[in-house]
LUMTI-944362 format. One record per residue: residue number from 1; residue in one letter; x, y, z of N, C-alpha, C, O in turn. Coordinates in pm, 1 decimal. Layout:
BEGIN
> n  res  n.xx  n.yy  n.zz  ca.xx  ca.yy  ca.zz  c.xx  c.yy  c.zz  o.xx  o.yy  o.zz
> NUM  A  X  Y  Z  X  Y  Z  X  Y  Z  X  Y  Z .
...
This chain:
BEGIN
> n  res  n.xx  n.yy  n.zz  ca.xx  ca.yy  ca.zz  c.xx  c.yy  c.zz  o.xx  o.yy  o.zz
> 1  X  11406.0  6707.2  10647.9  11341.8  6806.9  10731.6  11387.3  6947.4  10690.4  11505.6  6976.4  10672.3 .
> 2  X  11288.3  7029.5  10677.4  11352.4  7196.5  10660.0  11417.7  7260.0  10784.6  11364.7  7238.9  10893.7 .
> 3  X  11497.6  7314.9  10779.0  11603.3  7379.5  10856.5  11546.6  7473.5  10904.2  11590.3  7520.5  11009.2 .
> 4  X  11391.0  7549.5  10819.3  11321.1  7650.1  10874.2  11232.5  7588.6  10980.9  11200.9  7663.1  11073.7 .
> 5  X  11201.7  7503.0  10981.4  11105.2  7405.0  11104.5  11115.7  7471.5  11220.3  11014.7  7541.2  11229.9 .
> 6  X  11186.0  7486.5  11314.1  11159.7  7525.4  11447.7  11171.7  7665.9  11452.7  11206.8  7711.5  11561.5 .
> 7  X  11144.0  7771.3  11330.6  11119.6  7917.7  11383.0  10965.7  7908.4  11360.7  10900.9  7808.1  11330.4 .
> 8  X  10909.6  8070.3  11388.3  10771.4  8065.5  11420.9  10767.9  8127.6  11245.9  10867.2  8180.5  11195.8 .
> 9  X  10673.8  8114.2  11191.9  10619.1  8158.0  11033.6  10543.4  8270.6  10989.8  10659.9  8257.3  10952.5 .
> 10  X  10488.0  8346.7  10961.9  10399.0  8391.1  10944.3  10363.9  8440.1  10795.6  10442.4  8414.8  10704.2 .
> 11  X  10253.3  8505.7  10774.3  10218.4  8610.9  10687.1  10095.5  8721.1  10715.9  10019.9  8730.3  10812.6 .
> 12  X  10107.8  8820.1  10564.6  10003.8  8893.6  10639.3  9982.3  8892.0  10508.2  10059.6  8894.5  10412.4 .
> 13  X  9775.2  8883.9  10524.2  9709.9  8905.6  10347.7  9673.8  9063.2  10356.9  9692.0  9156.2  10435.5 .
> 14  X  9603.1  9036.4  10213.1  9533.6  9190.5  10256.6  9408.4  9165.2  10156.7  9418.6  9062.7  10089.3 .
> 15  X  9272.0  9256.8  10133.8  9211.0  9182.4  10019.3  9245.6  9230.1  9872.7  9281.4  9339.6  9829.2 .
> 16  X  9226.6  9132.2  9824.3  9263.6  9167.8  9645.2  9230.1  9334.5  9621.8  9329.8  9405.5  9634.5 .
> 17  X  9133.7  9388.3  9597.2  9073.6  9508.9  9566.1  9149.6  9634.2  9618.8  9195.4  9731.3  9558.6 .
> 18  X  9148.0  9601.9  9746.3  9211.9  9729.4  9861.8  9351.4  9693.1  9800.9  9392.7  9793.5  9743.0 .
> 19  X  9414.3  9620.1  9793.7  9545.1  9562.5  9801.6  9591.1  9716.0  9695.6  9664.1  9812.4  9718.5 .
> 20  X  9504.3  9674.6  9573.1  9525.9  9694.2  9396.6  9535.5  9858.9  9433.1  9614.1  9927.4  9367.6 .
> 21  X  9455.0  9920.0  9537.6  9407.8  10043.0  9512.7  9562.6  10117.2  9614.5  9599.2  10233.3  9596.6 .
> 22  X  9618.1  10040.7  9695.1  9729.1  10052.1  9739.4  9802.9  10108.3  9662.7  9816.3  10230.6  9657.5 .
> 23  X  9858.1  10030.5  9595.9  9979.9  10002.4  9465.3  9938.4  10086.6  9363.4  10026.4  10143.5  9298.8 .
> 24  X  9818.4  10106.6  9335.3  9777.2  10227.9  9231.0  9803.5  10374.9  9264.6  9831.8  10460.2  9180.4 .
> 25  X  9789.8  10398.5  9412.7  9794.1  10528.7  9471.4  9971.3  10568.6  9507.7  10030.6  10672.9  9535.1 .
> 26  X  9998.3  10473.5  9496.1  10139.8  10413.7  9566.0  10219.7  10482.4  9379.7  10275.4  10591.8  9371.7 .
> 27  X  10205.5  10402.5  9278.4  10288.4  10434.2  9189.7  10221.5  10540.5  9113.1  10302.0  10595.9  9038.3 .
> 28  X  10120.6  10581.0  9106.7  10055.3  10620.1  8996.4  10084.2  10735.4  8992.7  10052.9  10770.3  9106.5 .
> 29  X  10131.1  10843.1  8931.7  10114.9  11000.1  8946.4  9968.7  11060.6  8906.5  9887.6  11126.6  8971.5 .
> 30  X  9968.7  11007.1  8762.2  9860.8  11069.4  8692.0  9775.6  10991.2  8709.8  9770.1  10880.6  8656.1 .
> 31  X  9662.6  11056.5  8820.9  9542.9  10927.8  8854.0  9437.1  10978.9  8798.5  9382.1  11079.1  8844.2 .
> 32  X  9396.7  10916.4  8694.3  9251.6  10921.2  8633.0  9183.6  10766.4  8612.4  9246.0  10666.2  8647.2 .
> 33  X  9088.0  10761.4  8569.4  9013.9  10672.5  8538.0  9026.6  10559.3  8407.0  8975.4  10454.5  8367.8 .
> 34  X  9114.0  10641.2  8376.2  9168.9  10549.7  8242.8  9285.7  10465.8  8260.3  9288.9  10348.5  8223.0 .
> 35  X  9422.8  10551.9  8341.6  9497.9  10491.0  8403.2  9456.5  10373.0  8536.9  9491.4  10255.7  8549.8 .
> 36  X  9402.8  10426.2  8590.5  9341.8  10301.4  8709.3  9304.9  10176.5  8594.6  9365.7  10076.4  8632.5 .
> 37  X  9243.3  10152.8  8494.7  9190.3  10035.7  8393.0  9310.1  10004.9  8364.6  9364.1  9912.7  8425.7 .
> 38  X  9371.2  10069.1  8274.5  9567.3  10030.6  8233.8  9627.4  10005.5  8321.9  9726.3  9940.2  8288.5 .
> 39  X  9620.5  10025.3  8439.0  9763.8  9917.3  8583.0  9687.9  9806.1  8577.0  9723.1  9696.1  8534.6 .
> 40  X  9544.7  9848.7  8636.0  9448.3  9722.5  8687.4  9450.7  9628.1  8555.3  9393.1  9522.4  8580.8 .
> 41  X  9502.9  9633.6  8412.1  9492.0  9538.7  8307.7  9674.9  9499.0  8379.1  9719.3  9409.5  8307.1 .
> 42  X  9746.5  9524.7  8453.2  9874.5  9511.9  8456.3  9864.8  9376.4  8601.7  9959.9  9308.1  8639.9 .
> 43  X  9768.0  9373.6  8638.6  9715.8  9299.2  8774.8  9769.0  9162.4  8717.4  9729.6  9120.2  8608.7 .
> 44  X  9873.4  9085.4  8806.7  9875.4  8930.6  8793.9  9991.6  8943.0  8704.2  10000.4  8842.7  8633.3 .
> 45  X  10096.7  9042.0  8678.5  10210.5  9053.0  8620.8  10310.1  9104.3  8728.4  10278.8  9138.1  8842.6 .
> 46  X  10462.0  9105.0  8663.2  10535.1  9166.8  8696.7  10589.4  9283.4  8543.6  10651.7  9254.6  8441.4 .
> 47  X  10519.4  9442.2  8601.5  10541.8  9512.9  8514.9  10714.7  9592.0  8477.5  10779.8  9659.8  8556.9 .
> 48  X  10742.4  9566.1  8376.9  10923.5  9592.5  8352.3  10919.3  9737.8  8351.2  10811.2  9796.0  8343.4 .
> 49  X  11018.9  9794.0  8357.8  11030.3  9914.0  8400.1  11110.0  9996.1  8249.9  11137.1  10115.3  8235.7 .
> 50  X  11134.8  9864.7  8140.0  11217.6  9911.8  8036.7  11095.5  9940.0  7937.9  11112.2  10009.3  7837.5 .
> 51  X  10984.0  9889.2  7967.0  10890.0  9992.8  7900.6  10761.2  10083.9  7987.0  10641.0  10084.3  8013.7 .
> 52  X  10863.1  10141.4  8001.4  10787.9  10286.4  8108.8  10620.4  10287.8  8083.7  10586.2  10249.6  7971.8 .
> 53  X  10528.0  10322.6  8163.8  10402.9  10395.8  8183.9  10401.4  10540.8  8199.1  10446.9  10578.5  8307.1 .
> 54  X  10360.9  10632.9  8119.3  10353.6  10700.1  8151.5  10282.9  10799.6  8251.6  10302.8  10920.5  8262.9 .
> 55  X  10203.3  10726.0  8315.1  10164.4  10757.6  8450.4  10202.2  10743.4  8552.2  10157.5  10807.6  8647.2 .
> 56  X  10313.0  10638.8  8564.4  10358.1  10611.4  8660.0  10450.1  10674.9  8720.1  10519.5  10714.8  8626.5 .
> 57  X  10516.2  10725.6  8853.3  10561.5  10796.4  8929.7  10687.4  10885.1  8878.7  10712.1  11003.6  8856.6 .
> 58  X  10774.7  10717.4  8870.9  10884.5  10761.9  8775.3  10894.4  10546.0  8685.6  10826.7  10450.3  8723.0 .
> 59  X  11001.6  10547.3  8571.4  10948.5  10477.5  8533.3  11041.3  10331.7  8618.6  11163.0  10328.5  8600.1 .
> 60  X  10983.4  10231.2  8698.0  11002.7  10158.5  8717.8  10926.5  10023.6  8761.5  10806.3  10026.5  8787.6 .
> 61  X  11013.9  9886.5  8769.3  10957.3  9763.0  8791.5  10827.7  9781.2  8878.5  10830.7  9865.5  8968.2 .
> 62  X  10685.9  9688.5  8852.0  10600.3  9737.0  8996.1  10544.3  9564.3  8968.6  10501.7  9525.0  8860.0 .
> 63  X  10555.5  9486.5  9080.4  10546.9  9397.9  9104.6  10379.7  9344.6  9119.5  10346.5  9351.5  9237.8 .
> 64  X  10274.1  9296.9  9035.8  10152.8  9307.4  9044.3  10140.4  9180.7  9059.4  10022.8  9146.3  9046.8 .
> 65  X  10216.7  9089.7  9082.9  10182.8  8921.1  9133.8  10067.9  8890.5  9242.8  10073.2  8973.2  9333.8 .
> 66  X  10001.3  8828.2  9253.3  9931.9  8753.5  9341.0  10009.1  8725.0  9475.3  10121.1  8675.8  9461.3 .
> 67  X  9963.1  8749.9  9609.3  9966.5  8693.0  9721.4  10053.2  8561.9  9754.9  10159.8  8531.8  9808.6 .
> 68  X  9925.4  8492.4  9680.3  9925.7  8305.5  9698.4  10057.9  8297.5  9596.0  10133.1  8211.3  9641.4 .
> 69  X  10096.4  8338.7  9511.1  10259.2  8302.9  9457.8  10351.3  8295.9  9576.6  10446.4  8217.8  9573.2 .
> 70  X  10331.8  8363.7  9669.8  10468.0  8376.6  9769.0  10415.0  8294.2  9906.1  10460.0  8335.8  10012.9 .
> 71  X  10344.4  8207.4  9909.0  10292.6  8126.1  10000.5  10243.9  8011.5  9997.5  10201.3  7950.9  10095.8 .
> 72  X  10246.7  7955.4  9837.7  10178.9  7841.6  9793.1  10363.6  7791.5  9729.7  10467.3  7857.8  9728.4 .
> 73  X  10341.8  7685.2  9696.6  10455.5  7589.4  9632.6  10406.3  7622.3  9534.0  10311.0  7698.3  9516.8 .
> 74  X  10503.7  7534.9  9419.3  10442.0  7486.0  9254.6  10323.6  7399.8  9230.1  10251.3  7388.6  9131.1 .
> 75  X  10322.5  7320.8  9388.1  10173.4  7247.0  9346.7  10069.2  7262.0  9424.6  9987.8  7173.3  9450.0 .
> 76  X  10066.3  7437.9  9488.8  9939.4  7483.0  9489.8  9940.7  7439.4  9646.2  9833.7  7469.0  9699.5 .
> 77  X  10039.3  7372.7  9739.8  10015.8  7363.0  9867.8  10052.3  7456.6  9958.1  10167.2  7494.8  9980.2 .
> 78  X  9954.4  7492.1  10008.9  10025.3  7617.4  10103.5  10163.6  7590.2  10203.2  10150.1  7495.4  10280.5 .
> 79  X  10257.5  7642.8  10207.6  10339.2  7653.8  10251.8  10327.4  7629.7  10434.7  10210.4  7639.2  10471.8 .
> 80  X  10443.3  7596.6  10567.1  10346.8  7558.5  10663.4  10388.4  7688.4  10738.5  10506.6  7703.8  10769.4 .
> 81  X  10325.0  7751.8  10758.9  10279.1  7893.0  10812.1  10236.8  7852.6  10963.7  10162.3  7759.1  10993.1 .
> 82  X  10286.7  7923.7  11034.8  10182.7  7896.7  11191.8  10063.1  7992.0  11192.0  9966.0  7972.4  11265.1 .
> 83  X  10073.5  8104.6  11101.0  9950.0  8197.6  11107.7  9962.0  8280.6  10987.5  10076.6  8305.5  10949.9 .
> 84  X  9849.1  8334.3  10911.2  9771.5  8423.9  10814.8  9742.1  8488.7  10891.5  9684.9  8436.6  10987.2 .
> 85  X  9759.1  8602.4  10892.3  9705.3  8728.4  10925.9  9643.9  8772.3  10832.1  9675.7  8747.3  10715.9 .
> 86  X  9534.2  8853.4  10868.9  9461.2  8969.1  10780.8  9511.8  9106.3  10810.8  9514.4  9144.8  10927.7 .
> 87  X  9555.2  9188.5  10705.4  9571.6  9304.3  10745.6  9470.6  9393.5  10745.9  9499.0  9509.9  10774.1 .
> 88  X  9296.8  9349.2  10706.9  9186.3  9404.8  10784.8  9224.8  9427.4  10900.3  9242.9  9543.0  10938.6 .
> 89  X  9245.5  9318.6  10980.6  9222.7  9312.3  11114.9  9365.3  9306.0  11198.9  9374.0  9253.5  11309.9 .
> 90  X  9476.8  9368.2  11127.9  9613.8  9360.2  11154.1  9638.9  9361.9  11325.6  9703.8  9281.6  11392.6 .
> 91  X  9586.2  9446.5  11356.7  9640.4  9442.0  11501.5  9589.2  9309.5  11611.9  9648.2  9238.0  11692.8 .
> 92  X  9428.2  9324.8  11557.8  9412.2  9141.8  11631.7  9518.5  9021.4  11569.7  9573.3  8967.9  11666.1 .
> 93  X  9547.5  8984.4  11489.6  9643.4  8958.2  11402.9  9811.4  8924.3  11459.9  9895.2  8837.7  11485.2 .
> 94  X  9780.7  9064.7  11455.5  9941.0  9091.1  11545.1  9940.5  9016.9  11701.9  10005.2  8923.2  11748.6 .
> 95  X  9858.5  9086.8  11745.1  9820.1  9035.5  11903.3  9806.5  8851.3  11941.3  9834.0  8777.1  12035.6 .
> 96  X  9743.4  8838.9  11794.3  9762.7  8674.9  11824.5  9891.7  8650.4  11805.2  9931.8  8574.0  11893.1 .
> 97  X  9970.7  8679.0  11734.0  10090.9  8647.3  11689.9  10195.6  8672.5  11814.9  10263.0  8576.0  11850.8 .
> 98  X  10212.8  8809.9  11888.4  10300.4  8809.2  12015.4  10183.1  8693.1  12111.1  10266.5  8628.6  12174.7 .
> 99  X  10084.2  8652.1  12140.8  10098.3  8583.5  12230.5  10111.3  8425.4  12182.9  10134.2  8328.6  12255.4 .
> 100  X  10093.8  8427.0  12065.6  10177.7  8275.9  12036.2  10381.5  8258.5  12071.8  10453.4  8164.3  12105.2 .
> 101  X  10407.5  8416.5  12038.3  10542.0  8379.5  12031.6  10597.6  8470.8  12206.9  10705.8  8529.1  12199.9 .
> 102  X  10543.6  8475.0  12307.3  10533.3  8477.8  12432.9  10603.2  8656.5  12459.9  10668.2  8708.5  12550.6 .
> 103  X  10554.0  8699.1  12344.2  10662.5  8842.4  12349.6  10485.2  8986.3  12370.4  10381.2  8995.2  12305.2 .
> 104  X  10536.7  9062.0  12484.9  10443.6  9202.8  12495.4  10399.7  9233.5  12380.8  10477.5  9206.2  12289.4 .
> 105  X  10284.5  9289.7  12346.3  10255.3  9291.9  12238.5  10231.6  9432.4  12281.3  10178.3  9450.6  12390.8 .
> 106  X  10284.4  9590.4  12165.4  10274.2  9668.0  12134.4  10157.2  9683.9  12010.4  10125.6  9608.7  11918.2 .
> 107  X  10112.8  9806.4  12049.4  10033.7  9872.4  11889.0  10121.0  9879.0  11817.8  10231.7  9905.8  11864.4 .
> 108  X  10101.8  9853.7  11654.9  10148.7  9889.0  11546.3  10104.4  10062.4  11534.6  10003.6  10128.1  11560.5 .
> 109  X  10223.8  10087.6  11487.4  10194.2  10187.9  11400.2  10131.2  10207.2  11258.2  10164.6  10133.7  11165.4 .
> 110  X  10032.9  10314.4  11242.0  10013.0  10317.0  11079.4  10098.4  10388.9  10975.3  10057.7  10500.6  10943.2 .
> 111  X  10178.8  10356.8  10933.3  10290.1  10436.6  10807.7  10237.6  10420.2  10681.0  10189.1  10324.3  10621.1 .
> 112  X  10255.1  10516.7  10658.5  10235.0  10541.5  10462.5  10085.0  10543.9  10471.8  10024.1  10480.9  10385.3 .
> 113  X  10017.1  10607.0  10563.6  9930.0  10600.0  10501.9  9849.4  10678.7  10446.0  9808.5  10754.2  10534.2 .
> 114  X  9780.5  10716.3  10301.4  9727.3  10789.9  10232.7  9628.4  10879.0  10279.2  9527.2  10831.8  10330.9 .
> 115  X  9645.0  11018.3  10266.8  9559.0  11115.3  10308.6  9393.4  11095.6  10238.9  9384.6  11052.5  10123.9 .
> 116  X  9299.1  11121.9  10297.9  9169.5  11158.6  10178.4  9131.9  10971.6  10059.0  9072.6  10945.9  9954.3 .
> 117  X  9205.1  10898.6  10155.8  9169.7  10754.3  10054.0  9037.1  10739.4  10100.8  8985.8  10783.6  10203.6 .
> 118  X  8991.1  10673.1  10013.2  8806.5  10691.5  10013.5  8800.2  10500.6  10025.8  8912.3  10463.0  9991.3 .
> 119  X  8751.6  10432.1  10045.4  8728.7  10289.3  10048.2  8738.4  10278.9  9947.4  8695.3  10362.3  9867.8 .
> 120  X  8808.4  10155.5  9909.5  8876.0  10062.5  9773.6  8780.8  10056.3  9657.5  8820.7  10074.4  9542.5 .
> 121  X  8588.6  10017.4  9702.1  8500.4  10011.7  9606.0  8487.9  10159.1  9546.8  8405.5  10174.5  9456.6 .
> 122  X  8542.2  10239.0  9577.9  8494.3  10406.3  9487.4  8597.7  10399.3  9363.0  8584.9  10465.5  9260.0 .
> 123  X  8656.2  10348.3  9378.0  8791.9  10367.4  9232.4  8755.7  10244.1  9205.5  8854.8  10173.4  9223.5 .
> 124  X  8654.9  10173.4  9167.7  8636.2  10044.2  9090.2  8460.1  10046.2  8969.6  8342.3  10061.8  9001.9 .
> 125  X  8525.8  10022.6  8833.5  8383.2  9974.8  8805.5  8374.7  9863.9  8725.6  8473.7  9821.2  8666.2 .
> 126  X  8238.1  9799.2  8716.2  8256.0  9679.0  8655.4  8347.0  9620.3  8583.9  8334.5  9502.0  8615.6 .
> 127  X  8444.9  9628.7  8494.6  8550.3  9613.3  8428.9  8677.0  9602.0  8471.0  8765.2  9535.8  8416.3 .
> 128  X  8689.9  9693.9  8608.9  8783.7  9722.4  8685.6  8814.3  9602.0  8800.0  8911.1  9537.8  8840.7 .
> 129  X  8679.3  9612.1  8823.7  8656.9  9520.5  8943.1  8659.6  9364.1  8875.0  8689.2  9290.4  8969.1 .
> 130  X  8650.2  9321.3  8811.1  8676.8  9224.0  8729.6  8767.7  9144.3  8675.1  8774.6  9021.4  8671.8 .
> 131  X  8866.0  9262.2  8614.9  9025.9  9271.3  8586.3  9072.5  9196.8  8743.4  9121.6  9084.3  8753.3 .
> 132  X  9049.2  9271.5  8835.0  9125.8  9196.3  8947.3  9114.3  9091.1  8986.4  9214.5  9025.9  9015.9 .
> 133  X  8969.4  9032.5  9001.5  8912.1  8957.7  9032.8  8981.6  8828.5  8956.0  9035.3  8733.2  9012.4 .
> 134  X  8968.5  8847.1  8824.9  9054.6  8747.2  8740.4  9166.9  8724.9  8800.5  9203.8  8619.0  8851.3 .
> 135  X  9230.8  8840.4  8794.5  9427.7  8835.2  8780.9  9434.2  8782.0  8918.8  9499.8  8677.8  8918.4 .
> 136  X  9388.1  8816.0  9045.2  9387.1  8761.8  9210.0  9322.6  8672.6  9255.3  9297.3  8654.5  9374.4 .
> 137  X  9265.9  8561.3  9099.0  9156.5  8467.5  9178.9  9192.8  8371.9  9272.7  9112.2  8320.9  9350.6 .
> 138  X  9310.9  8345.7  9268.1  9399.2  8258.4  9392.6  9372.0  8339.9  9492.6  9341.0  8277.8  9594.3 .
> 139  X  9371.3  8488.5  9507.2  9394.4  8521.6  9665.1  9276.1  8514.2  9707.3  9267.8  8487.0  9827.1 .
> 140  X  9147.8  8533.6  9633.8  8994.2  8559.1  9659.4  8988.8  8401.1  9692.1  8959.2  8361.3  9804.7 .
> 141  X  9017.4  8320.2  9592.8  8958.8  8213.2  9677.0  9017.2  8137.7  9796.7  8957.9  8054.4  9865.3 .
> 142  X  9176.5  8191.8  9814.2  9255.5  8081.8  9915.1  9180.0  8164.8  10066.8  9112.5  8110.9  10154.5 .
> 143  X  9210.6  8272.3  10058.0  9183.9  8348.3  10145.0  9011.6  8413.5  10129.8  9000.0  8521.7  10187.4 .
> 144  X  8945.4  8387.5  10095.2  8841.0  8359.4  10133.9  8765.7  8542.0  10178.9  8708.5  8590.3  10276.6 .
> 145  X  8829.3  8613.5  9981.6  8787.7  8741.3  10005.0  8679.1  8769.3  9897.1  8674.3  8712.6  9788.0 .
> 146  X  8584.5  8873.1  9946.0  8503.6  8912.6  9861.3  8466.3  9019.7  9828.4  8441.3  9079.6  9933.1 .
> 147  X  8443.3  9092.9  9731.0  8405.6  9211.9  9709.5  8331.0  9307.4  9767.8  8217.5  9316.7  9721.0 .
> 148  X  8358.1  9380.4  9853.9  8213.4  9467.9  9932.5  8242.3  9636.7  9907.7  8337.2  9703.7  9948.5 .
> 149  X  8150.7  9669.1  9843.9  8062.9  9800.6  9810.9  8046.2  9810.9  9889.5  8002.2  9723.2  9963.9 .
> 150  X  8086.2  9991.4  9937.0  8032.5  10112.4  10063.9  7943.8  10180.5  9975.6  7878.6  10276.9  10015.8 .
């Protein structure tokens, strides 16, 4: 029996695309259109920091793994979670989560979050959107995300 068994579990997803555009805005200094293609070719790695980008903030590790790595086993079984959250919908999410675990449920706060970000599909084009799609196809398909254009 796991020793973790009787606490409560969770996680929170987010979708592949939005996720990418996170972590791009997050490390990137020099944001152009060429650099967004060069991280987004970095999607589904863990990028080393001993060979610097030069776009990047300053030069260090940036972790571009998949989701489903940190929730799936080696043979692809999901781990036993009492709940997935979406961080679309974080606060319903949340709310289910305090009344499963019998605790008041407060609003979250929003931190870090980016001034002037435009929806995830404006910094994507065919190639782009693709790259991810590949490198995150575990999260698109476990979690059951899809691409949507504003």
């Amino acid at each position: 029996s796991n020793p973790l068994d009787h606490f409560y579990k969770f996680t929170v997803v987010r979708n592949p695309w939005d996720r990418f555009v996170s972590y791009y805005l997050d490390n990137v200094g020099e944001q152009s259109e060429e650099n967004f293609a060069d991280f987004a070719s970095l999607a589904g790695s863990v990028h080393d920091a001993s060979s610097p980008k030069s776009y990047l903030k300053q030069p260090k590790s940036v972790n571009l793994l998949s989701q489903s790595q940190w929730i799936f086993d080696k043979k692809s079984k999901l781990l036993e979670l009492d709940k997935i959250a979406r961080f679309e919908d974080l606060e319903n999410g949340f709310k289910e989560i305090c009344q499963d675990l019998d605790v008041e449920h407060e609003a979250l706060p929003h931190l870090g979050e980016t001034e002037g970000r435009e929806h995830y599909s404006k910094y994507y084009n065919g190639s782009t959107k693709d790259l991810i799609a590949e490198a995150w196809a575990e999260d698109i398909k476990n979690f059951g995300y899809e691409y949507e254009a504003v």
